[in-house]
MIFIFI-799336 format. One line per field, with one value per residue (C-alpha): residue number from 1; x, y, z. Coordinates in nm, 2 decimals, m for minus. Layout:
N
n = (NUM  ...)
px = (X  ...)
py = (Y  ...)
pz = (Z  ...)
This chain:
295
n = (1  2  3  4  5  6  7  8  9  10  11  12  13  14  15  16  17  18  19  20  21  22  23  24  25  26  27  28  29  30  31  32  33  34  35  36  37  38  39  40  41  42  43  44  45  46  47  48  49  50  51  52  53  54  55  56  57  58  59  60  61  62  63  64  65  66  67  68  69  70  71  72  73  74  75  76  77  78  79  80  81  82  83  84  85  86  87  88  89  90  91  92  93  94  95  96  97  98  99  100  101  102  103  104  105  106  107  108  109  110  111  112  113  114  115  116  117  118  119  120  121  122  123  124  125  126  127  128  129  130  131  132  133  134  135  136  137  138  139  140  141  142  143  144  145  146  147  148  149  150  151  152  153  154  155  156  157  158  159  160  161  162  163  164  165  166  167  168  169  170  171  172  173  174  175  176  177  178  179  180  181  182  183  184  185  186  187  188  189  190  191  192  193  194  195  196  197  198  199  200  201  202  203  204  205  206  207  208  209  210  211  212  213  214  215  216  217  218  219  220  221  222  223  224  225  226  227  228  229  230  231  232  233  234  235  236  237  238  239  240  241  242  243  244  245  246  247  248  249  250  251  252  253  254  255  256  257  258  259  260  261  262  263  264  265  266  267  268  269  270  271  272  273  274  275  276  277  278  279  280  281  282  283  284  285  286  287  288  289  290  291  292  293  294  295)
px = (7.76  7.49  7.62  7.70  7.76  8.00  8.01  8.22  8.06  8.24  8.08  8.13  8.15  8.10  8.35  8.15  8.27  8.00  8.12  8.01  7.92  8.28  8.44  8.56  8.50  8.41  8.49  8.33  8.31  8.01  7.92  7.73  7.43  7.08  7.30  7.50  7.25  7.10  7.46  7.47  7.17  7.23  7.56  7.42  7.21  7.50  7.68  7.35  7.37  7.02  6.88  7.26  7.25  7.43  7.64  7.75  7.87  7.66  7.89  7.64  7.44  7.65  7.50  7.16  7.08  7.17  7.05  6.76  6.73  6.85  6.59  6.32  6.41  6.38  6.71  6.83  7.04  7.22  7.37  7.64  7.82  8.14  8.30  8.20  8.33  8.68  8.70  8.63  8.88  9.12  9.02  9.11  9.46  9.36  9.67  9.56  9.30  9.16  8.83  8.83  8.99  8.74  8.42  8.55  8.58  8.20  8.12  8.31  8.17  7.82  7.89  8.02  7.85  7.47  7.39  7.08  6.85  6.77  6.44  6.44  6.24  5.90  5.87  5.73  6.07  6.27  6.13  6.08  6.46  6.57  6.37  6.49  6.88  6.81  6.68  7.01  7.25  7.07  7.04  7.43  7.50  7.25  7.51  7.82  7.70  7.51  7.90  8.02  7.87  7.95  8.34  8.26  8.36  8.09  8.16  8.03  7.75  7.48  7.59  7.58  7.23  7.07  7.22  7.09  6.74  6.71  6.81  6.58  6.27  6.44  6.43  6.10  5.98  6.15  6.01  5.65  5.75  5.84  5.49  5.26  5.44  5.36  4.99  4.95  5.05  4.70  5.06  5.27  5.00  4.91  5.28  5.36  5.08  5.19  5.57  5.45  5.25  5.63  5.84  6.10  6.03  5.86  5.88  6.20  6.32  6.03  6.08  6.44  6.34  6.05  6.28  6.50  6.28  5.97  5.88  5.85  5.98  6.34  6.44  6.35  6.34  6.45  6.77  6.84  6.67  6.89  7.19  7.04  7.01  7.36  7.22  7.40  7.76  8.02  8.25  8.57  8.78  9.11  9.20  9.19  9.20  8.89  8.93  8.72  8.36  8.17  8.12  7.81  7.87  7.73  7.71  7.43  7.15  7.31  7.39  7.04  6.86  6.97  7.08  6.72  6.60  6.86  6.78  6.41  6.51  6.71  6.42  6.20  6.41  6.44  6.01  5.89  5.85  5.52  5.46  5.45  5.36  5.05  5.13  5.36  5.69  5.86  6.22  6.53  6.72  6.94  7.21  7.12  7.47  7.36  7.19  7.44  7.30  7.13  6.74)
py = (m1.00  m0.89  m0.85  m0.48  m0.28  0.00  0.30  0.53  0.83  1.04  1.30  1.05  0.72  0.50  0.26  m0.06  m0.30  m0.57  m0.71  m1.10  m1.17  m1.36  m1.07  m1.15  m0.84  m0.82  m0.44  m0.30  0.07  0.18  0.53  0.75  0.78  0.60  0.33  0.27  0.25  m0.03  m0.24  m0.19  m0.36  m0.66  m0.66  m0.74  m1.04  m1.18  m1.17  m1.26  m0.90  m0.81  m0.68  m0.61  m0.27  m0.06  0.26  0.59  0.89  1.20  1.41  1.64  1.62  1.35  1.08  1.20  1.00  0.68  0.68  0.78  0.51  0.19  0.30  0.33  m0.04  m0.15  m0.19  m0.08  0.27  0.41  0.76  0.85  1.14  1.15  1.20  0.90  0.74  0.96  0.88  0.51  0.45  0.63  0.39  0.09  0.25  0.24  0.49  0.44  0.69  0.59  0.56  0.16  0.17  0.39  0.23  m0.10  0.12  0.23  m0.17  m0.26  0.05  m0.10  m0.43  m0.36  m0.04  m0.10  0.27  0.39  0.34  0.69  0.74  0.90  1.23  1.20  1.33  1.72  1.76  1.67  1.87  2.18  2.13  2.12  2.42  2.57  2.50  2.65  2.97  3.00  2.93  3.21  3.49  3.43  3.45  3.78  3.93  3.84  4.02  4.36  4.36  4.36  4.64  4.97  4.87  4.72  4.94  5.15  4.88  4.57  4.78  4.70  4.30  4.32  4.51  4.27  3.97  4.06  4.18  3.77  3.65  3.89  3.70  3.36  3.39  3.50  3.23  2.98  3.18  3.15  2.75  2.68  2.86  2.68  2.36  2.46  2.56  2.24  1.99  2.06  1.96  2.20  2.47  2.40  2.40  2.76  2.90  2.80  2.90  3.21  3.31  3.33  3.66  3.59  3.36  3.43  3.35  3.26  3.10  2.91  2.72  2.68  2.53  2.32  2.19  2.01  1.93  1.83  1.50  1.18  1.28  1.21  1.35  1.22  1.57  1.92  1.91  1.68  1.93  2.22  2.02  1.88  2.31  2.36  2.59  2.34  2.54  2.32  2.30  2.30  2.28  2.09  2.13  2.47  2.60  2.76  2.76  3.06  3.08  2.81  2.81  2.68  2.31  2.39  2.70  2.59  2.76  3.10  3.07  3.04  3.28  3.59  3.62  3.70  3.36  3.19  3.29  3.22  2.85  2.83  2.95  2.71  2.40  2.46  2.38  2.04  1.92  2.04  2.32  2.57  2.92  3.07  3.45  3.57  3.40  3.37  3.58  3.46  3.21  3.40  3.14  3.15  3.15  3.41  3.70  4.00  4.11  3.90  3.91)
pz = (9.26  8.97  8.61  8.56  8.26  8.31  8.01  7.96  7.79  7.51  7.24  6.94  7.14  7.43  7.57  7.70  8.00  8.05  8.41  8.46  8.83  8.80  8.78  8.41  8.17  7.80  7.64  7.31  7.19  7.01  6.86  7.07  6.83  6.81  6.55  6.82  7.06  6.90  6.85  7.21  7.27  7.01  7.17  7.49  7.36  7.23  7.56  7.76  7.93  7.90  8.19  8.37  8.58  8.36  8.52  8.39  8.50  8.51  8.27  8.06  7.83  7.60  7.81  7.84  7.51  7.62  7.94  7.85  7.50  7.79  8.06  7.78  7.71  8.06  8.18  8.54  8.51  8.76  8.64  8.91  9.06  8.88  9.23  9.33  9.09  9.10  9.50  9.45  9.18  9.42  9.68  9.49  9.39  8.99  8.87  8.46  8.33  7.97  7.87  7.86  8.21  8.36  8.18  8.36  8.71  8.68  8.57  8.94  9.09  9.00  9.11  9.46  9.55  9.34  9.34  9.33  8.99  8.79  8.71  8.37  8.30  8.15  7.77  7.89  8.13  7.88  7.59  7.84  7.95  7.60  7.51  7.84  7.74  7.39  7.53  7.77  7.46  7.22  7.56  7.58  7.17  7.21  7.44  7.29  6.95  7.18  7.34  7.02  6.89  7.04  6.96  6.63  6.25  6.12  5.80  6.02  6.26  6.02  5.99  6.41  6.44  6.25  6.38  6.72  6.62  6.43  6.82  6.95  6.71  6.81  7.13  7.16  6.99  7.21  7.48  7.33  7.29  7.62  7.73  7.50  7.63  8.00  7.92  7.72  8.03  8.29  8.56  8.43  8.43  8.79  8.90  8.72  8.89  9.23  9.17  8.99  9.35  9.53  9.48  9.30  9.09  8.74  8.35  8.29  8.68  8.67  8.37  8.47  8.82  8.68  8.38  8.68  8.96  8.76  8.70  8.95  9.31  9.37  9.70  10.04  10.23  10.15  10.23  9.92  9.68  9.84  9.78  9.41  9.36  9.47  9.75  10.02  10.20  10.17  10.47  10.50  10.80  10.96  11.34  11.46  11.07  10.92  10.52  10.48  10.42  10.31  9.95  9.80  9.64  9.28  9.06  8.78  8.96  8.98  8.56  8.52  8.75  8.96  9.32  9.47  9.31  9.48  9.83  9.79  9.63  9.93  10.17  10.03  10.04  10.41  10.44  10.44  10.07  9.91  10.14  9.92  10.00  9.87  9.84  10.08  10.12  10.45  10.56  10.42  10.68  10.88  10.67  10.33  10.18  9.92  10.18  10.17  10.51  10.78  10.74)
């Protein structure tokens, strides 16, 4: 077994287990900030961990950071489908749930199953999904405040009004940001131009769908970037029972974009990887899980 490094992400901190090909374990907590990224790393040294795979669970955006500061470094990351890591930890029959216990599940995880390595996203993904994530948070603040107002006192309308016409300049501004940062990358231009020839897709989907699939390829066919997208039906079935439709795995793509762009991700996940229409798209699948009628 290789020497693993199992972490346990939190908003403030990170619970370390450095896992010695012995199966012996050493456990540290450090805070979850550039500080502590670097006391992680001198930790390491100290324990002659540099270079162990390190493990974490993909849980949001809290372990984005240090991900992204240990594969900068040159270390092997592996960021993990929580699920995975759930179903294995039911597997070994581990009943105790704290953060030290699970950051030494992902360490054993690491050791026994060596996941696949995570390529980090290159510095224009991650500034355009930042930019991207910004946009989403101020559109839903914008309609929060616009549902607010035709209940709100007369004494409070004006405070409301002008509230929402600040998010209103914001957001355009974000919007002009996350433009100049796609006309500024000759890649990013050349993708949006593509994208921007299917129906469906436009200014804000495509930035959305670039901000997650841009970058180095990931996928071996389609039907990983269908299931990536959420877009895979999820099946569900015991004997001669049918659970009801099949529900569609994940939800993010649907926050971020409307039904139509949905069914047109999903049609174009079913073509070979980089055959993308120029002009007119092709029907809907007859079992695109998001059709409301069959093409």
């Amino acid at each position: 077994m290789t020497l693993t490094l199992g972490i346990d992400v939190a908003k403030a901190k990170l619970d370390l287990a450095l896992r010695r090909p012995d199966g012996r374990i050493r456990s540290k907590v450090v805070a979850n900030t550039d500080a502590g990224f670097a006391e992680l790393q001198a930790w390491l040294a100290r324990q002659d961990g540099i270079g162990a795979h390190v493990g974490l669970e993909a849980t949001g955006t809290d372990g984005e950071a240090v991900a992204e500061a240990l594969a900068d470094a040159g270390d092997p990351v592996s960021v993990v489908n929580p699920a995975r890591i759930k179903a294995y930890g039911a597997a070994r029959q581990v009943r105790t749930k704290t953060d030290a216990v699970d950051a030494r599940l992902i360490a054993d995880f690491c050791a026994n199953q060596c996941p696949l390595l995570w390529t980090p996203p290159p510095p224009a993904q991650r500034e355009l999904r930042a930019l991207v994530a910004r946009r989403d948070a101020l559109v839903v603040m914008r309609t929060q405040e616009q549902n607010r107002l035709p209940v709100a006192h007369a004494s409070v309308r004006p405070g409301i009004e002008a509230l929402i016409a600040h998010l209103d300049e914001v957001i355009a501004e974000v919007e002009a940001a996350i433009r100049q940062r796609i006309d500024d990358d000759p890649d990013l231009k050349t993708q949006r131009r593509l994208l921007d020839s299917i129906p469906g897709l436009g200014d804000h989907t495509i930035p959305v769908l670039w901000s997650f699939y841009g970058g180095p390829p990931r996928f071996d066919d389609a039907r990983q970037a269908a299931a990536f997208a959420g877009l895979d039906p999820r099946q569900h079935e015991s004997g001669s029972t049918a659970c009801g439709a099949s529900p569609a795995s994940r939800k993010w793509v649907m926050r971020g974009c409307a039904r139509p762009f949905t069914c047109r991700l999903w049609s174009l996940c079913t073509r070979p990887l980089g055959a993308v229409p120029s002009g007119i798209a092709s029907p809907l699948p007859a079992r695109c899980p998001w059709s409301s009628s069959a093409p």
